[in-house]
DOLUM-817074 format. One record per residue (C-alpha): residue number from 0; residue in three letters; x, y, z. Coordinates in Angstrom, 3 decimals, padded with zeros to 6 digits. Each point is the difference from the previous one (the first is absolute). Example, Ala and Ser with C-alpha at 12.3 -4.5 7.8 and 13.67 -1.06 7.14 Angstrom:
2
> k:r:u:v:w
> 0:ala:012.300:-004.500:007.800
> 1:ser:001.370:003.440:-000.660
This chain:
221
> k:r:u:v:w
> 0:unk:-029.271:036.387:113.177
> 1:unk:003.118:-000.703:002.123
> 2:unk:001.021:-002.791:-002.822
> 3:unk:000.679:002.944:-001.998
> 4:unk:002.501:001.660:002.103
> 5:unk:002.275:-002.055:001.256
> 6:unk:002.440:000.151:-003.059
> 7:unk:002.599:001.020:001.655
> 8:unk:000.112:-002.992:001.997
> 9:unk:000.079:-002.120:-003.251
> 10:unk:002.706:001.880:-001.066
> 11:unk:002.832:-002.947:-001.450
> 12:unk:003.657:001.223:-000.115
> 13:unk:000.880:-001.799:-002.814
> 14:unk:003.897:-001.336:-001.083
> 15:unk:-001.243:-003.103:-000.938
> 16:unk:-003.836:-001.481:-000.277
> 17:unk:-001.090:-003.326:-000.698
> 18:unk:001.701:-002.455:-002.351
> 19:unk:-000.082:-001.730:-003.548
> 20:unk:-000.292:003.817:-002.330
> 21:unk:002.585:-000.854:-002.430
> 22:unk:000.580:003.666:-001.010
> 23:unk:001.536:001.556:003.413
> 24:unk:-000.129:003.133:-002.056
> 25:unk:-002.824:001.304:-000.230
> 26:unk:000.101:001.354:003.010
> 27:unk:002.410:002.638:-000.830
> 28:unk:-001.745:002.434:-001.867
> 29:unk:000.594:003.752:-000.458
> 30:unk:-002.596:002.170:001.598
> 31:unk:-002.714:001.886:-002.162
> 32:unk:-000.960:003.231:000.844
> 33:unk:-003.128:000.293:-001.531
> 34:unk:-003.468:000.915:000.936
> 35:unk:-002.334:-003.257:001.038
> 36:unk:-002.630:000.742:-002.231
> 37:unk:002.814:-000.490:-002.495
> 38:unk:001.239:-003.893:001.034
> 39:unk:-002.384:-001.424:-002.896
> 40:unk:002.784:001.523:-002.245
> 41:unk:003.059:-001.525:000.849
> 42:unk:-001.836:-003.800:000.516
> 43:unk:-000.092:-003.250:-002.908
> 44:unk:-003.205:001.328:-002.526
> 45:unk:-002.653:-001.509:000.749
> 46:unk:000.656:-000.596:003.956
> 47:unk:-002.959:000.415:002.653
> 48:unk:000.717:002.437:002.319
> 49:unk:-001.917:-001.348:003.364
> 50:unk:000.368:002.706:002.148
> 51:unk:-003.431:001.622:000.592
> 52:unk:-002.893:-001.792:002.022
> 53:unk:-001.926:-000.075:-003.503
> 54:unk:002.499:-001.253:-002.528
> 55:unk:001.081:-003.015:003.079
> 56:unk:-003.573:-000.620:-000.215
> 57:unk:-000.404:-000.078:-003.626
> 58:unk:002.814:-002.643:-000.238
> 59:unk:-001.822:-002.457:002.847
> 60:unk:-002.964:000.450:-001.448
> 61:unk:001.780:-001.219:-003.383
> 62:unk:002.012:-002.809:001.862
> 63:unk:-002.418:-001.227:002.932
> 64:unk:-003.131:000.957:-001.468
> 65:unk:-001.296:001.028:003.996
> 66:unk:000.578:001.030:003.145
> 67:unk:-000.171:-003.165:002.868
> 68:unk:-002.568:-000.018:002.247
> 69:unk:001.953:001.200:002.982
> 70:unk:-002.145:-000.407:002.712
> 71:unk:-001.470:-003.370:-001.423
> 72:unk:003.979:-000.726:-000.240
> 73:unk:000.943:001.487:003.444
> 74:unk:-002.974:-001.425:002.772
> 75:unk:000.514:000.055:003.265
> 76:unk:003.738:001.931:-000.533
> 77:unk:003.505:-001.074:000.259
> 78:unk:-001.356:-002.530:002.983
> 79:unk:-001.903:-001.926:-002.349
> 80:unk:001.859:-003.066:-000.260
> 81:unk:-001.555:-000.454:-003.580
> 82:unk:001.849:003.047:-001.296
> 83:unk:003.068:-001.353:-001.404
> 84:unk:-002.100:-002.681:-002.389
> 85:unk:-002.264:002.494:-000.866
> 86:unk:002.467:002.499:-001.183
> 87:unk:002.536:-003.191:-001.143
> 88:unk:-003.476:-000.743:-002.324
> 89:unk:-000.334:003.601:-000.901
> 90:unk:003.551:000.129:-001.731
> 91:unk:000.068:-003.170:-001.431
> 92:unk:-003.470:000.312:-002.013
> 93:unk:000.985:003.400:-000.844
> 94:unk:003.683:-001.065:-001.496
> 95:unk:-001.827:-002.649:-002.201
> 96:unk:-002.825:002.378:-001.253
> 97:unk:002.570:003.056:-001.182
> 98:unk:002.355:-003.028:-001.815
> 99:unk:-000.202:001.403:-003.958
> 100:unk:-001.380:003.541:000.899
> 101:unk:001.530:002.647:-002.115
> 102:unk:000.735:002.412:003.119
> 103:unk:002.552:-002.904:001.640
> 104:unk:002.107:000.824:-002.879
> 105:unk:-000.340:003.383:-000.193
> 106:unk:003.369:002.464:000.604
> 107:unk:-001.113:001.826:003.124
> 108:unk:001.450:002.704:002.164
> 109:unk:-000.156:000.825:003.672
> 110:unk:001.458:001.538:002.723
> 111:unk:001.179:000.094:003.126
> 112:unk:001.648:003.006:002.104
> 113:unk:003.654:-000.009:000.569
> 114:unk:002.360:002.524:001.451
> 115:unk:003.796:000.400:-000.444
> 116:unk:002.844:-000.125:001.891
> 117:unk:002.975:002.235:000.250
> 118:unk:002.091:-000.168:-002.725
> 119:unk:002.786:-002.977:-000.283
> 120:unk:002.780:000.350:-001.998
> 121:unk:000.634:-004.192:-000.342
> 122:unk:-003.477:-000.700:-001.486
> 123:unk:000.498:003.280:-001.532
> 124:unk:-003.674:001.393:000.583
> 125:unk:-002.375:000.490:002.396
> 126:unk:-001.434:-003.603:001.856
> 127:unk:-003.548:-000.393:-000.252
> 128:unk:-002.439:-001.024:002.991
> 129:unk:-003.685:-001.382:-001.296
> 130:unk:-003.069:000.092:001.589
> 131:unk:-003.840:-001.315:-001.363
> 132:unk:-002.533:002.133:-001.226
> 133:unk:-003.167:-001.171:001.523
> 134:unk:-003.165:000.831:-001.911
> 135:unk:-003.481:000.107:000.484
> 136:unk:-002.289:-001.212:-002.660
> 137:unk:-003.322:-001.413:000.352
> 138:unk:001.993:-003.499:-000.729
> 139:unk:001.556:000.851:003.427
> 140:unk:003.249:001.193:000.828
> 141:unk:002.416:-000.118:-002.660
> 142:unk:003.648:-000.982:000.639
> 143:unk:002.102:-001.668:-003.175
> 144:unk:002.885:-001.423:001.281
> 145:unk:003.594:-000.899:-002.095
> 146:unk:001.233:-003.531:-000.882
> 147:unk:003.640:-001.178:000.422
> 148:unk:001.574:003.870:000.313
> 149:unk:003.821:-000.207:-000.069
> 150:unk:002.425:002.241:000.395
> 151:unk:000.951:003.344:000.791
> 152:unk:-002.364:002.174:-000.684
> 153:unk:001.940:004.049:-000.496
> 154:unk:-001.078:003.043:-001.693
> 155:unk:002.586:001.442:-002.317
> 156:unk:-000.030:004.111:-000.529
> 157:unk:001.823:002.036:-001.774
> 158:unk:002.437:002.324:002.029
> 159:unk:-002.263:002.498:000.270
> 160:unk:-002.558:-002.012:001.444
> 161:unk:002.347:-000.897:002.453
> 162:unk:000.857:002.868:001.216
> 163:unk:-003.970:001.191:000.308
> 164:unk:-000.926:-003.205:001.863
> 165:unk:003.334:-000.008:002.089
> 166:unk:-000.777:003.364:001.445
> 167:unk:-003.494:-001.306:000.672
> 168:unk:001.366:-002.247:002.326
> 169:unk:002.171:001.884:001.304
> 170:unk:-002.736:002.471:001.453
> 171:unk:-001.675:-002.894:001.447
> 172:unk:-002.240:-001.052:-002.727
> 173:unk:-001.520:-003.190:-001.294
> 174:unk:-000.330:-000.647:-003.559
> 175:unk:-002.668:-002.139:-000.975
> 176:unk:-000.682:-001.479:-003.259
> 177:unk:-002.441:-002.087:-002.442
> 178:unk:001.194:-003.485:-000.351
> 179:unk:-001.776:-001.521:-003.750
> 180:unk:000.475:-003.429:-000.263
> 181:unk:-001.078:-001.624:-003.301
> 182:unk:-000.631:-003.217:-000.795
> 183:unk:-002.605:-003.051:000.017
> 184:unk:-001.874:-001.897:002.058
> 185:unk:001.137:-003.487:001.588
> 186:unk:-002.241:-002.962:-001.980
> 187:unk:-001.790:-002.106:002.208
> 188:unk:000.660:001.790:003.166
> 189:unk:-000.458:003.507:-001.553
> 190:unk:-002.295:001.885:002.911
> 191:unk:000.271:-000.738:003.599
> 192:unk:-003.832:000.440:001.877
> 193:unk:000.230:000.772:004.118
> 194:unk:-001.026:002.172:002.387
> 195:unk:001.845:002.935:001.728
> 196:unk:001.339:-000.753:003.452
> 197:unk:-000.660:003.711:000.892
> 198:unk:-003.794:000.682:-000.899
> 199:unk:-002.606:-003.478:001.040
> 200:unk:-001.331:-001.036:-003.410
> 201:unk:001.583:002.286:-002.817
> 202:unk:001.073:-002.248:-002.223
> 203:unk:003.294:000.781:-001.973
> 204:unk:000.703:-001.058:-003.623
> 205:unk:003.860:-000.745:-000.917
> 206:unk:000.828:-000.260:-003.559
> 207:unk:003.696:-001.482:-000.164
> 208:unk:001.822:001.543:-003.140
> 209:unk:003.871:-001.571:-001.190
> 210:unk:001.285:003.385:-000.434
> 211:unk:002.104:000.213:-003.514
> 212:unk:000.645:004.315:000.352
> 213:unk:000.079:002.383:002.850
> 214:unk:-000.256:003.895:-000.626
> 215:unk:000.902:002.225:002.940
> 216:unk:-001.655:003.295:-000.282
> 217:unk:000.841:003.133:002.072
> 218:unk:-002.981:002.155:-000.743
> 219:unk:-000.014:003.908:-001.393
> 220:unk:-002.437:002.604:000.970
């Protein structure tokens, strides 16, 4: 599914993304160098973590209830001059239906890829780059997107992993990490419903979160 490999196209250098975060600070952010299967343990108790296919699903099943009726939804394709209502009805019956759900609430934690940049000494970190994680569920595909993002966004090490991470790049390496961005959805525009421009008729869910933490993980074996 080409949708699923074109990250690094998507790939977003970022010094400064969006506007209106009031805390340009969370961004910066010293990198943990823990195993994944260990994230749950440095996140708010009692956060969801939605990153596999069945927790996401678990948590639109809570919020939405079910999955559109894509093809119903889609017709004759992207020519169908009906599309845009359809999809414009889609959303809007769909915000008014999850209003007082318990999961629109809910602290919930995703991710997206990102990958670092060499080292610079004025930010005094490594610069992150983000790209989406697209998932498939049997929603859809899967993409949660960030609200109002400000601000630089560098991983802080300690000297030593510095040094590491600075020889890495100097042999020619990339250094890719796991991007967790925690927060909540957006009320009454909380989950964008389209279709992907890439694959005719997959239909893609967006759940837009206002990010309140990020937690840049560089992952152990």
């Amino acid at each position: 599914m080409r949708i699923l490999w074109v990250i690094a196209a998507l790939l977003l250098t970022v010094g400064s993304v969006g506007e209106g975060w009031g805390d340009d600070t969370v961004g910066i952010q010293t990198l943990l160098t823990i195993g994944r299967k260990d994230l749950p343990t440095v996140l708010p108790s009692g956060c969801h973590l939605l990153i596999e296919p069945h927790s996401i699903e678990q948590f639109l099943d809570a919020l939405d209830g079910f999955p559109p009726d894509w093809s119903l939804v889609y017709g004759r394709g992207h020519h169908d001059p009906d599309l845009d209502e359809r999809l414009f009805t889609l959303n809007r019956q769909r915000d008014a239906k999850r209003l007082g759900r318990p999961a629109l609430t809910q602290c919930i934690t995703f991710v997206w890829f990102g990958q670092l940049s060499q080292y610079d000494t004025e930010a005094g970190g490594f610069r992150v780059a983000l790209g989406p994680k697209l998932t498939p569920t049997r929603w859809g595909v899967v993409r949660f997107k960030y609200e109002n993002l400000q601000g630089e966004l560098v991983a802080k090490t300690s000297a030593a992993v510095q040094a590491e991470l600075e020889r890495r790049f100097a042999q020619g390496e990339s250094v890719d990490i796991t991007v967790a961005m925690t927060g909540q959805l957006i009320p009454g525009e909380s989950v964008t419903y389209d279709f992907s421009h890439d694959q005719a008729g997959l239909g893609v869910i967006m759940p837009v979160v206002k990010v309140e933490r990020l937690d840049y993980v560089l992952a152990t074996h």
